[in-house]
N, C-alpha and C positions, 0 to 999 in steps of 0.2 A: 482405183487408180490414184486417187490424192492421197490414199491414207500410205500408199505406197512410197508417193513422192516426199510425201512429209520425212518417210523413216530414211529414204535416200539420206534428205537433208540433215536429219539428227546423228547421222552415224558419225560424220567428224568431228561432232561435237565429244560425240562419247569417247571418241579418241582420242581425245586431246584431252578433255580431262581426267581419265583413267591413266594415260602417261604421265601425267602431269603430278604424281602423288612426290611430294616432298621428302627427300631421303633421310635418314636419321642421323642423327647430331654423328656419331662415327664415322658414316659415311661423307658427309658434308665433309670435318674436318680431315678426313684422313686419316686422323689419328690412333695410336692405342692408348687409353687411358689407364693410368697406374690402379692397382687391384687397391692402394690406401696410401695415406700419406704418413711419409715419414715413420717406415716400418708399421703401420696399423697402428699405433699407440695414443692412450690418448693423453691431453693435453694435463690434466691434474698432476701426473704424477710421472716421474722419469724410471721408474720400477714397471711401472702398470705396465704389460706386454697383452692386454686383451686386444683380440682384434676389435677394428673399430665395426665391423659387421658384427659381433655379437654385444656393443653395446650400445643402449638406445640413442637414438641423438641426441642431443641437448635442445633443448627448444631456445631459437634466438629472438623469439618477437621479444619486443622490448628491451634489446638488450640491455643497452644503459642504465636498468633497475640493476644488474648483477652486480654495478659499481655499489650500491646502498647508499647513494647521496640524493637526497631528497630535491637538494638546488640544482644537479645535473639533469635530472629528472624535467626539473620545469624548464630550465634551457631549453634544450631538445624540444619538449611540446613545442614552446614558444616560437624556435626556428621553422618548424613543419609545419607551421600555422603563418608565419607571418617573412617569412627569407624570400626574396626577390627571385631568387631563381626557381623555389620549387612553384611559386606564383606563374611565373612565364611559363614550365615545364606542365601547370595545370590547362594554362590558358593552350597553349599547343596541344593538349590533350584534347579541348573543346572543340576547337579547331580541326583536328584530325579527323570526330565524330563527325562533325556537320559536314565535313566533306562525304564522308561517308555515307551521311544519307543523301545529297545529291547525287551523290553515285545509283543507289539505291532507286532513286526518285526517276534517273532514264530508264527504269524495267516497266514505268507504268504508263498508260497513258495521258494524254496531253487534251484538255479544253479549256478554250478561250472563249469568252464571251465578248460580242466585240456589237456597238450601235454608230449610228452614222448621220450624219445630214448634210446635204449637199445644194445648191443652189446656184444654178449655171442659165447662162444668157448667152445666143449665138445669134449675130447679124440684130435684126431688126423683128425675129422673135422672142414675144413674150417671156419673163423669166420661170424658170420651171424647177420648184421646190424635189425634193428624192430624200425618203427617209428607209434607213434599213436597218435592222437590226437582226442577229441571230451567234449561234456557237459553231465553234471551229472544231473539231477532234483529230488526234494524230495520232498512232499506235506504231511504235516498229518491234514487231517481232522478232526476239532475239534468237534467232532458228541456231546460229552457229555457235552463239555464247560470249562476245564481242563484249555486252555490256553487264554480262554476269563474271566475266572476269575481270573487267575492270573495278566491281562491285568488290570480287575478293580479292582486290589491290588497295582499294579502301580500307577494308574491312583488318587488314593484315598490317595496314599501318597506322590505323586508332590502338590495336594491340599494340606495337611497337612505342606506337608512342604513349601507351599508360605503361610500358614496362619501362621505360625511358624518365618517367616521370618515378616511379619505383627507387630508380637508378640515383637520382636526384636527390629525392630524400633520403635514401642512406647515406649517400657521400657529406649530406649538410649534415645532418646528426653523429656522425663518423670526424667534421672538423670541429664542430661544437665542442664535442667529448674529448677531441685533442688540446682545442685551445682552452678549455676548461680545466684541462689536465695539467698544461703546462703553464695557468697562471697560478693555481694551489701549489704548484711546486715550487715555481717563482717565490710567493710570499716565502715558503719554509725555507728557500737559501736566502731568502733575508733576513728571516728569524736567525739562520745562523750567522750568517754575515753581521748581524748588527751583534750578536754573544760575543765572536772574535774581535769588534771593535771595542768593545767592552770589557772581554777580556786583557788588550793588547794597550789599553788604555789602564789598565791596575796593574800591568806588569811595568808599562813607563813611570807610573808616581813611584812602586819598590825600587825603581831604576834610580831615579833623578832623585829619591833620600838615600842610598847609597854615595852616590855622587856626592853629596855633601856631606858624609861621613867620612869623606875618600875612600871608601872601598871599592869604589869602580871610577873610570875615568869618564871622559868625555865621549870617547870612542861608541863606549858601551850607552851611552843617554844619547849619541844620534844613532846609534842600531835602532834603536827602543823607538824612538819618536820617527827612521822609516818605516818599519814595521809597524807602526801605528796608522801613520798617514796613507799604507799602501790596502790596510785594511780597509779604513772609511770609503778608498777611493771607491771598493767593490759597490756601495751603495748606491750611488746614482744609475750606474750601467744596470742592476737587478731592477731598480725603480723602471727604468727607461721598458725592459722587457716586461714588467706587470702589466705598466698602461698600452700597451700595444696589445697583450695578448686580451686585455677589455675592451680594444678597442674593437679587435676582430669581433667578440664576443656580440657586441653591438650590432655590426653591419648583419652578421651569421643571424640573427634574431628579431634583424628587419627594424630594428631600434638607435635614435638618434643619441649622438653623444653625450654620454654623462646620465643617461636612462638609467643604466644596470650599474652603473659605477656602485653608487651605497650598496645595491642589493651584494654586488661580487665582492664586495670591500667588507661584509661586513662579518666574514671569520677569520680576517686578516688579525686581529688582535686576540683570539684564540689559536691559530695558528702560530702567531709571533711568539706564545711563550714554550711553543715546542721547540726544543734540540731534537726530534726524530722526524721522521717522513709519516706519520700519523695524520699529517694535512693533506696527505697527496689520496688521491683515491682510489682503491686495488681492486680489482676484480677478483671472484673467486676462482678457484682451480677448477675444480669442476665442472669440465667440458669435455663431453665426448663427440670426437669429431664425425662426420658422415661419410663416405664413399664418397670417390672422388666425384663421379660419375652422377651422383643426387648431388653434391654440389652445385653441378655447373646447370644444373635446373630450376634450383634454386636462389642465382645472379641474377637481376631483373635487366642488368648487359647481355647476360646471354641469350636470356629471353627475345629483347630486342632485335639482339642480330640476328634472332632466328625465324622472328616476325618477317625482318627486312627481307629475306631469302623468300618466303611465302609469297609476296609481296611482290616481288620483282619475277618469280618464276610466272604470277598472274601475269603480269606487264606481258613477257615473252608469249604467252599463248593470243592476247587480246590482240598483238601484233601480229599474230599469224594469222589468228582470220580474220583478218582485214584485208586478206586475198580476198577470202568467199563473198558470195553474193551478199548482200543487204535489202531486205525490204520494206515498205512502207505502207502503213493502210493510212487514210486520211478520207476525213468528210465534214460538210458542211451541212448546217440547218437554220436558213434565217427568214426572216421577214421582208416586203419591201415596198414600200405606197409612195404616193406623193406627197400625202400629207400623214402625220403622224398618226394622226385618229384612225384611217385609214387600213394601218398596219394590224393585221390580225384578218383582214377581211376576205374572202374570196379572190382567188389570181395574184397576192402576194407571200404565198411561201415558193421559196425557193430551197432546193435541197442537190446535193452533190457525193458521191462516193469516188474516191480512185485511190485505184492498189497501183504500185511502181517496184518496179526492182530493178535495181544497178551492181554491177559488175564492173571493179576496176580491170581496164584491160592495159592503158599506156600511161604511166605515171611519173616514168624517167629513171624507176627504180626507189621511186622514194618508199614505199611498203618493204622491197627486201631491206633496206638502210636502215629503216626502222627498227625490224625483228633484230638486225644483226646488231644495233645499240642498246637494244633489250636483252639480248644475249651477253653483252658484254657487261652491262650493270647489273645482270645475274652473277656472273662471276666475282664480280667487283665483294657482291652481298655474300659469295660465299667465303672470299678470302677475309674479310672480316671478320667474319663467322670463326674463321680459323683462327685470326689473330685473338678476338678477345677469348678461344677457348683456354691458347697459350699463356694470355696475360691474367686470366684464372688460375691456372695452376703455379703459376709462378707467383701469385700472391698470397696462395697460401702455403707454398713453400718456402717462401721468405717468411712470413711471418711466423711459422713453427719453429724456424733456424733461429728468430729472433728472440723469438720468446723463450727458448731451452737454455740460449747461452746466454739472457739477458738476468736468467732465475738466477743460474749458479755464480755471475758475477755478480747478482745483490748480494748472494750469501756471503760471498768472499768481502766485498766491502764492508758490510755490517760486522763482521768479524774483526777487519782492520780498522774501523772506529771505535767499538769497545776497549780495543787494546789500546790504540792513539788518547783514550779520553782517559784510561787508566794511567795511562804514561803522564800527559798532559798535568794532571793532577798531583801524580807524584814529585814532578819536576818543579811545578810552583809550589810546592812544599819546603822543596831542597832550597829553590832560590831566596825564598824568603828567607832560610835559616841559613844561607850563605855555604850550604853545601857543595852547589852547580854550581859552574859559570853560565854568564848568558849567553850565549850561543847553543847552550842545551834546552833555553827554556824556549828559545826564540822558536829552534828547530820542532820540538814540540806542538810549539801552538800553530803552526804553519803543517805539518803533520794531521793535526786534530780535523782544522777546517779545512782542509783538502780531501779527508778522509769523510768528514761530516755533508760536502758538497757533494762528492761523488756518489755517496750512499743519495741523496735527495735525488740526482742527474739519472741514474740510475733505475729509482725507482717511477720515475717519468716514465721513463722509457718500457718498462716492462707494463706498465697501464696503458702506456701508446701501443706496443705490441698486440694487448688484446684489443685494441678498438679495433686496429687493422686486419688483426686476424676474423673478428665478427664481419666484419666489411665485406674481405674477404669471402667468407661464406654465402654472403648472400644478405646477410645485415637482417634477416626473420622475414624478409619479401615473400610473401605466396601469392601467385597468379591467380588470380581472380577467376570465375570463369564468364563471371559477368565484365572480361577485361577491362577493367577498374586498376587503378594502381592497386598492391599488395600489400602496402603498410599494414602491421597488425595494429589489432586493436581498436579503440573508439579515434585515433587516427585516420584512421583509412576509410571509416564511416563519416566522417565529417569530411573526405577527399570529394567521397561519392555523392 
């Protein structure tokens, strides 16, 4: 008859968690995901027509080695180790655990050990010493699943929050790699900027001994000396972006100002003597993208929000049976004399069992109120879920658009600089020998470094492309199954 009643009692349980199975990322969002991106092609080459299913992935742990900068390289460590946010993002990791075994820790039972002494005096009798001591025990039998699902409400948000924490250190090592990016390309349009003032400075002295030969007027010697002054002007505004983008570089690396300055400063005079983008950092072609669909398994955001769904569907069941009965086993086992010595002797053990079971019956509605706001922050976790599948795919469709049209317009720049510098050369040939007039040479050299800036601006930008499109991907995150953040490498070892 009890083994009976027991299975009465287990069968809602089985019910609610056999409903209860998590539906698949498709199903969550709704959505259809595209069979590849951007026609299936991959990334290296605007010819390449293989689908992206028949070529292997490219492995992204570590990406930031694909740049081949040794000093990026240690950035990045240094940020994953020592950036403020991936610090709080680890600390909320810890945090989420130890809740989780509290959670844990109501499936077992409860003793206390608990001693006493008491010393009481009534009327005009003698005072009368009371010594006790003994243990408490508590057990509730989780018959419907109440505190096993709150356990996998726990448990589903320490995942959430080591993929969260995943999430964290891509986006640091993703602005690192940017403002890294954008302060080597800073120095090289100052490399070029400081050549035009330099150059624009030898065309004012052929200017200004013209002038005193009278072959040119006045006119032509303040063209010369604005054109001079409007070049210098470019250097401070380039200065002003270097130190800002160290400065970032600083905060990003958990480091106070003027730390990394020498370190970042110190290919700046190597880079100074280049006229090309040879200072900026490029990633190689070679990347074959994944299915959209392994993608989005591989974003430690999506990971997250698909924790949070887990997570919040637990909540909605733990609310539900909070209707059912609850029970309680509890006992005592203690000692009890009058005097201490006493305690352990014949006629002082005292001992106690009672079993209790309650059933909410009139609560005002606050249990339906409950499920129905547990229902609702289910939904909440799945429209997320939706959102960031969308803002996945739309990142790495922007980023492939970026990157395709970012290629063919370096080519076209680098081609309009070769000729600008050939031009450039030719025309301070002709002026010196008084072939041109100035306003051909002027036009020239205003031509060159426009041509020489954009090629640099440019190639920014298409190194910015690929960080974001790595990002994008998922930045090399793999889901632990010991739900641990994902960082590859001897990174993620030192997380754990």
């Amino acid at each position: 008859m009890t083994r009976k009643i027991c299975l009465l009692f287990l069968l809602p349980l089985a019910a609610c968690v056999s409903s209860g199975v998590p539906p698949t990322t498709s199903e969550i969002a709704g959505l259809t995901l595209p069979a590849a991106w951007s026609g299936g092609m991959r990334v290296g080459s605007a010819t390449d027509a293989l689908p992206s299913a028949t070529v292997p992935q490219t492995d992204l742990a570590v990406w930031w080695q694909r740049f081949q900068d040794p000093q990026l390289n240690q950035l990045i460590t240094q940020s994953l180790l020592a950036n403020t946010s991936v610090q709080s993002a680890q600390a909320a990791l810890r945090q989420a655990r130890a809740l989780r075994d509290v959670s844990a820790a109501a499936l077992t039972p409860k003793i206390n050990a608990s001693a006493s002494g008491q010393r009481s005096k009534a009327g005009d009798i003698a005072p009368a010493n009371s010594f006790s001591t003994g243990f408490d025990a508590s057990w509730e039998p989780d018959i419907f699943g109440a505190n096993h699902q709150a356990l996998a409400a726990s448990e589903a948000t320490a995942r959430a929050s080591a993929a969260s924490l995943g999430d964290v250190q891509i986006s640091v090592a993703a602005e690192v790699a940017l403002n890294y990016i954008q302060l080597r390309t800073t120095q090289v349009r100052l490399a070029i900027a400081r050549a035009n003032v330099a150059s624009q400075a030898e065309t004012l002295q052929i200017t200004n001994w013209r002038v005193q030969a009278g072959l040119l007027t006045s006119l032509e010697a303040e063209q010369g000396r604005a054109a001079s002054e409007q070049a210098q002007a470019q250097i401070p505004l380039l200065e002003t972006t270097e130190a800002q983008n160290l400065h970032s570089l600083e905060v990003l690396c958990g480091q106070t100002p003027e730390s990394l300055r020498q370190q970042l400063q110190s290919r700046a005079a190597d880079t100074g003597s280049m006229l090309n983008v040879s200072g900026i950092p490029q990633a190689d072609d070679n990347l074959a993208l994944s299915l959209p669909a392994e993608t989005l398994r591989q974003r430690p955001d999506i990971r997250a929000a698909e924790h949070q769904i887990n997570a919040a569907l637990a909540r909605v069941r733990q609310a539900d049976v909070a209707n059912y009965p609850s029970f309680n086993l509890s006992g005592s086992l203690g000692l009890r004399a009058l005097t201490v010595g006493a305690l352990g002797g014949s006629g002082t053990l005292l001992s106690s069992v009672l079993a209790s079971v309650s059933l909410p019956v009139l609560d005002g509605g606050a249990n339906r109120a409950q499920l129905q706001a547990q229902q609702a922050a289910l939904e909440q976790a799945q429209l997320a879920y939706k959102a960031a599948v969308l803002t996945a795919l739309q990142d790495v469709e922007n980023a492939l658009v970026a990157l395709k049209n970012d290629r063919a317009r370096l080519q076209g720049l680098r081609n309009a600089a070769d000729a600008a510098s050939n031009a450039a050369l030719l025309a301070r040939q002709r002026f010196a020998s008084g072939l041109v007039d100035f306003q051909t040479i002027l036009e020239t050299q205003r031509t060159l470094y426009s041509a020489q800036d954009a090629v640099a601006s440019t190639s920014n930008d298409l190194a910015a492309d690929y960080v974001r499109l790595y990002k994008a991907l998922g930045g090399g995150w793999q889901a632990d199954q010991d739900d641990s953040a994902g960082m590859p490498g001897a990174l993620n070892q030192r997380d754990n």
